[in-house]
ZAMARGU-4260 file (C-alpha; in steps of 0.2 Angstrom, whole numbers, plus 5000, padded with zeros to 4 digits):
<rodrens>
0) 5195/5261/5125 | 5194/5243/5126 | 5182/5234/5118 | 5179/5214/5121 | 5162/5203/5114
5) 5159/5192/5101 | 5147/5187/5089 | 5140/5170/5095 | 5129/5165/5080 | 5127/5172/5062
10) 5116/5167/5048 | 5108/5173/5034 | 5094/5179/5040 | 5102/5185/5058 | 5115/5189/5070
15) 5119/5186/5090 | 5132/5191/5100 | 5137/5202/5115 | 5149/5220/5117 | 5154/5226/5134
20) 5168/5243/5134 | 5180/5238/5147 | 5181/5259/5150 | 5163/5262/5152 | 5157/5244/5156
25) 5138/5249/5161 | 5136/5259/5146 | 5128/5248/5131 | 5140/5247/5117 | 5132/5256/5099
30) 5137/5247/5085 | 5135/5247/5067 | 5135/5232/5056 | 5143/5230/5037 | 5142/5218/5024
35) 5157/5216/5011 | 5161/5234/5016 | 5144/5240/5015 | 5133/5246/5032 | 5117/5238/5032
40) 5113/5244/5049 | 5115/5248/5068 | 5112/5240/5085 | 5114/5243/5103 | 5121/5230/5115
45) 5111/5231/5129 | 5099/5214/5129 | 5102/5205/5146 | 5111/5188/5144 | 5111/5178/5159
50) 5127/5169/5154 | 5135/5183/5155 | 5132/5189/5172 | 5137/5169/5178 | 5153/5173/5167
55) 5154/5190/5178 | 5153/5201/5164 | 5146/5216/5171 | 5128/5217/5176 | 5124/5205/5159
60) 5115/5218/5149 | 5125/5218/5134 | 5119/5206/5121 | 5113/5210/5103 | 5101/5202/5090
65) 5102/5209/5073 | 5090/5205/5059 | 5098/5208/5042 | 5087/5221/5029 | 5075/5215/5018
70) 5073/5196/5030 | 5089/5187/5023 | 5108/5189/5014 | 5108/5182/4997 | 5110/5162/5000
75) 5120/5158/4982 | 5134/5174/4987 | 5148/5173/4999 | 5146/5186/5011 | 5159/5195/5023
80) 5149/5202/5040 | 5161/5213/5052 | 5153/5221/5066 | 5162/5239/5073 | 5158/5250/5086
85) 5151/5267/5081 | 5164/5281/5084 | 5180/5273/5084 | 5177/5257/5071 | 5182/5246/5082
90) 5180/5229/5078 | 5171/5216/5088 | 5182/5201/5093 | 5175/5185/5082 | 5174/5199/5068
95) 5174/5199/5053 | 5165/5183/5049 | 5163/5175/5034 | 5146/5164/5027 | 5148/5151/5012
100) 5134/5151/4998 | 5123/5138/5001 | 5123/5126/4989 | 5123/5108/5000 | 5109/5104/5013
105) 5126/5097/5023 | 5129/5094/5041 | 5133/5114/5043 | 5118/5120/5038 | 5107/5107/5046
110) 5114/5111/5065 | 5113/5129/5059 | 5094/5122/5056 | 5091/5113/5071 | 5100/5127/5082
115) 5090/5140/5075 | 5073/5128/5079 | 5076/5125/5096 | 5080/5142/5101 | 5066/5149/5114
120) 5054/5162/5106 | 5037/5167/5108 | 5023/5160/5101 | 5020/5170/5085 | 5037/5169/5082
125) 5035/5150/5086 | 5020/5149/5073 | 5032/5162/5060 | 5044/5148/5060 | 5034/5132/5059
130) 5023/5141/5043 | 5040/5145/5034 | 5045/5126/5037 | 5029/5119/5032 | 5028/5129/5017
135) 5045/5122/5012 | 5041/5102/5016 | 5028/5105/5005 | 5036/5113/4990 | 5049/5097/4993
140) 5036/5085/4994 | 5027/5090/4977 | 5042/5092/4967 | 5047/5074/4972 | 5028/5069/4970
145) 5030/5076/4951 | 5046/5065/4949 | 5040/5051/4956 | 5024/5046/4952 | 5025/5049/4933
150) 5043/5044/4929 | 5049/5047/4910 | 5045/5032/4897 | 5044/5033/4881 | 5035/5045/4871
155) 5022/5035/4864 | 5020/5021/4879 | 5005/5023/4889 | 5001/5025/4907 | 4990/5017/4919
160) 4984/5020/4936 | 4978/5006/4948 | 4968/5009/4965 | 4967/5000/4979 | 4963/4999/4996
165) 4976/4990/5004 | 4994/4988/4998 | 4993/4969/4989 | 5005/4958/4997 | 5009/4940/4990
170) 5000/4925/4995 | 4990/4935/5009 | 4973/4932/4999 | 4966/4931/4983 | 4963/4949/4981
175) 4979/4952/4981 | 4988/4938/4969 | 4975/4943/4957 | 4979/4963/4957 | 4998/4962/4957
180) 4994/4949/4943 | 4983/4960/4934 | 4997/4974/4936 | 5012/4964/4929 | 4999/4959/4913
185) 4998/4978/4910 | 5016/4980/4912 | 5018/4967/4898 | 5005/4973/4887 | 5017/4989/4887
190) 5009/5001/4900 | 5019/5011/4913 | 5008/5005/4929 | 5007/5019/4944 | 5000/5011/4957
195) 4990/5020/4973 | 4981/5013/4989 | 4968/5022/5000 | 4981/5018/5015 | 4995/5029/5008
200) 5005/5023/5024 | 5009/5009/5015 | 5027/4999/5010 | 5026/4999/4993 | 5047/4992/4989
205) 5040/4976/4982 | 5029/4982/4966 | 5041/4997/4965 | 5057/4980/4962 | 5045/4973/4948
210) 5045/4992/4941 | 5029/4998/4946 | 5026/5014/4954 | 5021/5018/4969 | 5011/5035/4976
215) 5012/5035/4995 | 5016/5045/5010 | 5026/5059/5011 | 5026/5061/4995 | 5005/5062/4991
220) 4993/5066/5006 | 4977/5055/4997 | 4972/5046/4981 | 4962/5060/4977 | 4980/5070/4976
225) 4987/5058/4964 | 4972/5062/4952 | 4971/5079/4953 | 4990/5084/4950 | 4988/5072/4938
230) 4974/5078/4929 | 4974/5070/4910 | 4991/5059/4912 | 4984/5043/4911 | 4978/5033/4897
235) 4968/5020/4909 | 4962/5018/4925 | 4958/5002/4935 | 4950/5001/4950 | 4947/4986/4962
240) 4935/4983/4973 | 4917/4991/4974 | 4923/5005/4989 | 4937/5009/4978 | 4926/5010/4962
245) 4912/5022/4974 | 4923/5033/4980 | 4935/5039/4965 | 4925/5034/4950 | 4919/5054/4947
250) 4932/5060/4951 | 4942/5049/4937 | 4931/5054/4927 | 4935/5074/4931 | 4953/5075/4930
255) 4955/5060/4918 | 4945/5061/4904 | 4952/5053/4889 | 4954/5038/4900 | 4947/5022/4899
260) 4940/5017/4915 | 4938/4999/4919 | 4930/4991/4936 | 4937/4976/4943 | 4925/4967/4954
265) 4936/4957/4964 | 4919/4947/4968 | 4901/4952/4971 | 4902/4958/4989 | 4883/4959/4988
270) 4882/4942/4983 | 4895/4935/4998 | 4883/4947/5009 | 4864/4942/5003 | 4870/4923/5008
275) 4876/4925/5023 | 4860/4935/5027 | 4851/4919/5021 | 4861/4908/5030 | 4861/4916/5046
280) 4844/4923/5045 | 4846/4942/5049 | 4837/4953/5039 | 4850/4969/5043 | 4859/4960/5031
285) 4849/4956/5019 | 4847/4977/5017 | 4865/4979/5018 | 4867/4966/5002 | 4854/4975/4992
290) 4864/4991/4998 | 4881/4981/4991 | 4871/4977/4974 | 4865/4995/4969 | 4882/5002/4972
295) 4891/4988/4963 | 4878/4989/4948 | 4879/5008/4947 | 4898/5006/4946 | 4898/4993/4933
300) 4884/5003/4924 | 4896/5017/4923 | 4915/5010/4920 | 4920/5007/4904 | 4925/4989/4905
305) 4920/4976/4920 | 4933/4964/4928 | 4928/4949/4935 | 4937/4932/4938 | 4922/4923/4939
310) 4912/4914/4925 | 4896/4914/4935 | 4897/4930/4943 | 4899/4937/4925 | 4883/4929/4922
315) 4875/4941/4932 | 4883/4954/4927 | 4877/4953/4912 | 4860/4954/4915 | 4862/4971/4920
320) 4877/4980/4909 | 4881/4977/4890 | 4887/4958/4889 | 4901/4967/4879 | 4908/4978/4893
325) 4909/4963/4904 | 4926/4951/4904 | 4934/4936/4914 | 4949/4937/4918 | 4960/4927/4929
330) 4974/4930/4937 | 4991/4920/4933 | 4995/4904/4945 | 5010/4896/4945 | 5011/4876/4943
335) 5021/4871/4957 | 5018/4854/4959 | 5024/4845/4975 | 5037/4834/4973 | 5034/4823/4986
340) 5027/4804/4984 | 5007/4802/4989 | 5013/4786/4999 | 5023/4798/5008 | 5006/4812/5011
345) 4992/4810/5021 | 4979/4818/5031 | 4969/4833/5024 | 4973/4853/5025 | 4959/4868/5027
350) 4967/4885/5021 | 4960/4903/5023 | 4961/4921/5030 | 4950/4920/5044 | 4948/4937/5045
355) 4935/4934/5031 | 4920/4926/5041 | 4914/4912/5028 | 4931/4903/5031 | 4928/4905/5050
360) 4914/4898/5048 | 4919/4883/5035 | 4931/4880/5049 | 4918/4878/5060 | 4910/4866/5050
365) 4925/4855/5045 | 4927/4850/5064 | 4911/4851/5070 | 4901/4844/5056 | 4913/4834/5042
370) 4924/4828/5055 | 4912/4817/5065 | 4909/4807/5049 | 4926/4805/5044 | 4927/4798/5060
375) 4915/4787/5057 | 4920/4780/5039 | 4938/4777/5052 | 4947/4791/5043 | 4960/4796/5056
380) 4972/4806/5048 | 4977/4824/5053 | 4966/4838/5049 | 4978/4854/5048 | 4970/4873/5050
385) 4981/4884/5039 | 4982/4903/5038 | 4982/4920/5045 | 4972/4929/5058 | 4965/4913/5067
390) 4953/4916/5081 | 4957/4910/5099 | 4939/4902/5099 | 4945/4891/5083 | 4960/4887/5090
395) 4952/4879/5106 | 4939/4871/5096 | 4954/4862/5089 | 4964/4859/5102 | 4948/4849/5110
400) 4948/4837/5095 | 4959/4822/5091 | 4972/4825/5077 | 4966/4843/5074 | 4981/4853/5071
405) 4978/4874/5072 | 4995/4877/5060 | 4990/4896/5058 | 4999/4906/5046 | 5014/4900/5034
410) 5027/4908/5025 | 5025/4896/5010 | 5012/4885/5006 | 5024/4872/4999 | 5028/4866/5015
415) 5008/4862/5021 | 5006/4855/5003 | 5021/4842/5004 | 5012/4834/5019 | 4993/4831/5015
420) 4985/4822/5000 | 4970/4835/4999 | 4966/4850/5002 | 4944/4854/5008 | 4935/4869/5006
425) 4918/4867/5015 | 4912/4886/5011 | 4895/4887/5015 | 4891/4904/5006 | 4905/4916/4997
430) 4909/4924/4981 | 4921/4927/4967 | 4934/4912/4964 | 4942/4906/4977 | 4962/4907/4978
435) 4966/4892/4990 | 4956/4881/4979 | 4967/4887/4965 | 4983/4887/4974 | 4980/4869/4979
440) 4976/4863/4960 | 4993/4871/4956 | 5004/4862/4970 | 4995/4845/4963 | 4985/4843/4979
445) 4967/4840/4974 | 4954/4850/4982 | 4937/4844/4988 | 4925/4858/4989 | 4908/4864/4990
450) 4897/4871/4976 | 4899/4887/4985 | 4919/4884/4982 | 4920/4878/4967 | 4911/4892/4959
455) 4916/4901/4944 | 4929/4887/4944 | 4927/4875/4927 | 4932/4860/4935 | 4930/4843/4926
460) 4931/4825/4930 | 4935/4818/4941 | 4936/4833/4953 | 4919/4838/4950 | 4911/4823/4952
465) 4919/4827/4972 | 4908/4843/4974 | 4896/4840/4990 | 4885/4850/5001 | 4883/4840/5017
470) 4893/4833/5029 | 4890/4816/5023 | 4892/4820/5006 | 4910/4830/5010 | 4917/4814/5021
475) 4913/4801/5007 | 4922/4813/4994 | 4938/4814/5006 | 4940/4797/5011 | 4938/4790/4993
480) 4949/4804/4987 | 4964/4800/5001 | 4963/4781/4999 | 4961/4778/4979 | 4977/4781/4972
485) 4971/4781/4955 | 4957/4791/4958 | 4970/4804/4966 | 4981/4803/4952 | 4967/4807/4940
490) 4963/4824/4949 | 4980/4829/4953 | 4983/4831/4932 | 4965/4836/4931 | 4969/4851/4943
495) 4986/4854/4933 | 4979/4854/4916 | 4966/4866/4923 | 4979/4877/4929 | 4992/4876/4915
500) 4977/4880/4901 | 4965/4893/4910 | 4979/4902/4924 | 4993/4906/4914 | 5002/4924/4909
505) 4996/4922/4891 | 4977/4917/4896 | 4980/4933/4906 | 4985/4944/4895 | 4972/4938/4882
510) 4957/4941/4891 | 4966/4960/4900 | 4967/4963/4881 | 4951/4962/4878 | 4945/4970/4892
515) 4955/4986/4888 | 4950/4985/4867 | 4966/4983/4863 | 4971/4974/4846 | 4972/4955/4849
520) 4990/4955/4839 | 5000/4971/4847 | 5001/4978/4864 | 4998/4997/4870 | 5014/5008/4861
525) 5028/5006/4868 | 5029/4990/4874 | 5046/4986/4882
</rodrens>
């Protein structure tokens, strides 16, 4: 008796294939299955297959589907599958057939995968299937995650894990040049830093090119993850910014108990908020600030160590936490003085994020406010707008005024500084020290500000004698400024020597050491 088929598909945990006997074609075909020699079963091949019947095969019902005992042959042996029909042993064409241990995730076993996948089943099958593969992704994704967060160091260097809300990028705002400068102190000071933001969708490839690590997605779901898994691996914890501080702070405290916790500030949200309320006149957000203060007190109240980079908002918090627990520190700026002549400068530059509303609005005031006295006083040189997320609204408002320039954002700041002899912040209200102000200083451009913008900021003479309020006051500071050469002079090394004495790596380190009660002559163990 003839006997024709094939087995079509053949895994580990299953088999498919057809037998018709050419002597008997409408009688389904019993057959009995063996592995290496052994019967592990019996099937009937009778399951309609509508290839067959295009093929002509008889009236098409002669398909098998066998499932192998126990869910699965084992995946590390190499296993021998022959298929024979029952009486006679005959064996089924495309039998024996032979499966590989698996020991590679290669291109076989991947179209296997995806074949297997794609295959039409019903819908508990369907959910069978994608709980299997679930189940899997996950035990992938915390093995890595255990790998990869905590990398091996040293047995005696310490760890520490910095929060966030946003993945810092370089030169974006201040918030972020002070964190990844506050990160690579740690580093120095001999830590192992692991870094994690709220958004773990983040690209984290340039921290992880200095050597810090990064917990994101796939590998960890949420921050809360990262402590939890964690529990009791770090030595210290840092968290910036007041939403950070609300949210995780407890839960620090849970799973990382031998930590020191410390609370960076960034600045006094409550403070920017209370004078914008008072500027504006809204009494909703005059609440909202007393909202921002008791959180940020209760946070500062309960860290370990408070972070701030400014000298008067350290003022204020020491009126309500231990003057002990509370520390400035800077971040690091680098001098990069311009290198082109003042003779070959002029006009005046306004830089900022504008999707932080007090530069909007200083914006605002520079062209409708400062500008007309300029004007006055004859001063006709370019005014240049400089940043990101500029508002159409501003940029019309500029492009309705003589010699007004919306530049918008910039990859480097060097190119804006090599054209102006001055740099103006006209902040009407804000916190926390401000980064353009800094970054001008450091570029040798001096910077003409307001009190609001030269806060926490020790500037000395001549550039503080510059400070103004109104718009008067602003326009005699800028013009005196761009046309006195020596006066010009005497603030562009003024602004330097700030920067080179109070901004540098060491100053950094000094205060982060004190913040962290380390010993003022050794880093943490196992310093690099």
């Amino acid at each position: 008796m003839a006997l024709r088929g094939h087995v079509d598909w053949l895994t580990r945990q299953q088999m498919i294939g057809w037998a018709q006997d050419t002597s008997a074609p409408d009688t389904p075909v019993s057959l009995f299955v063996s592995v290496d020699g052994r019967v592990v079963g019996r099937c009937l091949a009778d399951r309609p297959r509508d290839d067959l019947v295009r093929e002509g095969i008889g009236h098409g019902r002669h398909g098998f589907d066998f499932a192998f005992p126990g869910g699965s042959l084992p995946a590390l042996d190499r296993c021998t599958v022959t298929v024979r029909r029952e009486g006679d042993g005959a064996v089924l064409p495309g039998s024996p057939r032979a499966l590989d241990p698996i020991t590679l995730f290669d291109e076989d076993l991947q179209e296997r995968l995806a074949r297997a996948l794609v295959e039409p089943v019903d819908q508990d099958e369907a959910e069978r299937r994608l709980t299997f593969l679930m189940d899997q992704v996950q035990r992938l994704r915390l093995a890595h995650a255990d790998r990869h967060a905590l990398p091996a160091t040293a047995p005696n260097r310490r760890r520490a894990l910095v929060i966030d809300t946003v993945m810092p990028a370089t030169g974006r705002d201040a918030g972020s040049n002070a964190i990844r400068s506050h990160m690579r102190s740690l580093h120095r000071l001999g830590y192992a830093v692991t870094f994690v933001p709220t958004d773990l969708w983040a690209d984290g490839a340039a921290l992880e090119a200095e050597g810090i690590t990064c917990c994101l997605h796939p590998w960890y779901a949420t921050v809360e993850e990262v402590l939890c898994r964690h529990a009791g691996a770090f030595a210290l914890v840092y968290l910036h910014r007041v939403d950070t501080a609300g949210r995780y702070m407890q839960l620090v405290r849970d799973t990382q108990r031998s930590a020191r916790l410390v609370y960076s500030v960034a600045d006094l949200h409550h403070l920017r908020t209370a004078r914008q309320a008072e500027i504006e006149g809204r009494t909703d957000l005059a609440a909202y600030a007393e909202h921002l203060r008791l959180l940020e007190l209760t946070a500062a109240r309960t860290a370990d160590a408070v972070i701030t980079h400014s000298t008067h908002e350290a003022e204020i918090l020491r009126r309500h936490v231990p003057s002990e627990r509370v520390h400035v520190v800077p971040w690091a700026v680098s001098l990069r003085p311009t290198g082109v002549p003042i003779a070959e400068r002029r006009g005046i530059a306004f830089i900022g994020g504008y999707a932080h509303r007090p530069n909007v609005d200083a914006a605002h005031f520079l062209i409708e406010a400062v500008l007309p006295e300029l004007r006055a006083r004859g001063f006709d040189a370019p005014c240049l707008l400089v940043g990101s997320d500029m508002p159409e609204s501003l940029k019309e408002l500029a492009a309705a005024r003589s010699r007004v320039e919306a530049i918008g954002p910039v990859a480097d700041l060097a190119a804006v500084f090599a054209r102006v002899r001055l740099t103006v912040a006209p902040l009407a209200y804000g916190a926390g020290v401000k980064g353009k102000v800094l970054d001008s200083l450091a570029a040798g451009v001096p910077c003409v500000c307001t009190s609001a913008a030269a806060e926490g900021i020790a500037l000395s003479e001549p550039l503080a004698g510059l400070v103004a309020d109104t718009p008067a006051g602003l326009a005699r500071s800028i013009v005196t400024l761009h046309e006195d050469a020596d006066l010009h002079r005497a603030c562009v090394e003024a602004g330097l020597a700030y920067v080179a004495e109070w901004l540098s790596e060491d100053q950094v380190d000094g205060a982060m050491r004190a913040a962290l009660d380390l010993p003022t002559t050794v880093a943490a163990a196992g310093a690099p």
